[in-house]
C-alpha positions as CSV (number, residue, x, y, z in Angstrom):
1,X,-88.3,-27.2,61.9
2,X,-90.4,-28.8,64.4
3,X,-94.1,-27.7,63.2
4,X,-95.2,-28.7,60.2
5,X,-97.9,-30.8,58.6
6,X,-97.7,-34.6,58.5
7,X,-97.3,-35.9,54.9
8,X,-96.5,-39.0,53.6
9,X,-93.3,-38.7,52.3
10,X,-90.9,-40.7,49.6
11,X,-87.9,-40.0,51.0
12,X,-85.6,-40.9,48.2
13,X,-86.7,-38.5,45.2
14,X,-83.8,-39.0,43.2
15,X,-83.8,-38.9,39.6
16,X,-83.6,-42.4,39.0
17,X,-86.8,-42.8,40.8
18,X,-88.5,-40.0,38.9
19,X,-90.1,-41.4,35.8
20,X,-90.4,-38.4,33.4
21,X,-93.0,-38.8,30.2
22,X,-92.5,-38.6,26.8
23,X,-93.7,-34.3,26.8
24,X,-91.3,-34.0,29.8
25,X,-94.4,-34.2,32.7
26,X,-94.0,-36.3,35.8
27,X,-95.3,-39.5,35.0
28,X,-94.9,-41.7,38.0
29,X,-92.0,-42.1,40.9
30,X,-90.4,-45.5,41.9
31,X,-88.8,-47.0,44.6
32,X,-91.5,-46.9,47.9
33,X,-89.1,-48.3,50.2
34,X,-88.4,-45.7,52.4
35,X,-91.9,-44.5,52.7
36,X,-93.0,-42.8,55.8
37,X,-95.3,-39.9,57.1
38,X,-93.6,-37.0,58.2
39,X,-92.4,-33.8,56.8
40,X,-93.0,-33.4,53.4
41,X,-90.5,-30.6,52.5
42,X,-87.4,-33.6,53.2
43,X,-88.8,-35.0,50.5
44,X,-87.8,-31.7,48.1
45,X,-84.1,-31.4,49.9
46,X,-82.5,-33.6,47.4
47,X,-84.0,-32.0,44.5
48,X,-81.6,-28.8,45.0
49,X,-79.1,-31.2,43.2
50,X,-80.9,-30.8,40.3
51,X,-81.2,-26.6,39.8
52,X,-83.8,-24.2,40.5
53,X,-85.7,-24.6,37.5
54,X,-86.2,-28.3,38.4
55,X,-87.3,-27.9,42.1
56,X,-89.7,-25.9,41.0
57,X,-91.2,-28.0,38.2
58,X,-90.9,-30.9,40.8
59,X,-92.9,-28.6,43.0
60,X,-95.5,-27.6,40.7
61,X,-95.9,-31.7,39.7
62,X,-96.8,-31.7,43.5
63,X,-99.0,-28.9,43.3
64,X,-100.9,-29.9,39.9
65,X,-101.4,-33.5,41.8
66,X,-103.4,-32.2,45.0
67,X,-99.8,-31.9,47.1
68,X,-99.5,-28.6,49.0
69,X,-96.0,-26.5,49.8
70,X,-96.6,-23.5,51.9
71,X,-94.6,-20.9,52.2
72,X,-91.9,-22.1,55.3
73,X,-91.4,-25.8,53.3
74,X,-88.7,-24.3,51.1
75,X,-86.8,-22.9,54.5
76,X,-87.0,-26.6,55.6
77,X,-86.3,-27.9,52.8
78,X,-82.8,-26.3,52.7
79,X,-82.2,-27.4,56.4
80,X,-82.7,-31.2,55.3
81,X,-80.5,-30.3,52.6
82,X,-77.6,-28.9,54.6
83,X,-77.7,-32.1,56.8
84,X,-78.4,-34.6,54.0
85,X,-74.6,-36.3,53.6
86,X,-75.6,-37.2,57.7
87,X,-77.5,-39.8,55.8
88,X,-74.9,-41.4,53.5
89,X,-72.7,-41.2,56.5
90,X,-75.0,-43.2,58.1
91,X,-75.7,-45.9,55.3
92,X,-71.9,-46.0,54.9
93,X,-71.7,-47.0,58.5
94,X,-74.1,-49.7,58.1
95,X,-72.9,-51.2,55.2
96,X,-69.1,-51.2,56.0
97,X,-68.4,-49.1,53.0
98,X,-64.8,-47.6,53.9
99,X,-65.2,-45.8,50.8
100,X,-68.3,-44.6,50.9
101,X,-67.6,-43.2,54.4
102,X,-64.8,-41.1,53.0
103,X,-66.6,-39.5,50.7
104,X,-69.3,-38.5,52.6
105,X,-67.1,-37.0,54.9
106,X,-65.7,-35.4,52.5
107,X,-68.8,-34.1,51.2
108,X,-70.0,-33.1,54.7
109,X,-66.7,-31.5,55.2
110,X,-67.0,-29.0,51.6
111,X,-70.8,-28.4,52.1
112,X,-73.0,-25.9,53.2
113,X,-72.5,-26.7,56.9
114,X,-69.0,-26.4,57.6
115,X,-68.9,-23.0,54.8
116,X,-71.6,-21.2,57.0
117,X,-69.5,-22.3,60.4
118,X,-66.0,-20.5,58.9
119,X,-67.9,-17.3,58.0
């Protein structure tokens, strides 16, 4: 998790920040806020919400664009994912959203963290 190559990195590639053109290619992704250098595969640990088949075309819009993804980003990529609900927790915290802090909990509590700890 520690080695890997610096990247500027989106950080919040979520479908609403994914513009998608008329013949279903990538056409453009909003919302730069949160843009950093770091590791690139955090950027593709959200896009597990979205199924396989997407990841992958996400990953190939990368590819086609000059982007590179070796072979230990996807392993990464599902550690960020794991841990990602640390992040609304966080925001939640932040913010003073009671509820949003709940949820993420909850979400924390039913995902892939605490299910690999009770096996």
């Amino acid at each position: 998790m520690q080695v890997y190559e610096l990247s500027v990195c989106h950080h919040d590639l979520w479908h609403g920040n994914l513009l998608i053109g008329e013949s279903g290619e990538l056409a453009g992704v909003l919302d730069w806020a949160h843009v950093e250098v770091g590791d690139r595969a955090h950027d593709f640990a959200a896009t597990r919400y979205f199924g396989e088949r997407f990841r992958r075309w996400l990953i190939d819009a990368y590819l086609e664009s000059g982007g590179s993804f070796g072979s230990e980003e996807p392993y990464r990529a599902q550690k960020y994912w794991e841990a990602r609900e640390f992040g609304g927790i966080a925001w939640a915290i932040e913010n003073s959203d009671d509820q949003v802090l709940d949820e993420g909990i909850q979400k924390l509590k039913r995902g892939p963290l605490f299910k690999k700890a009770s096996l």
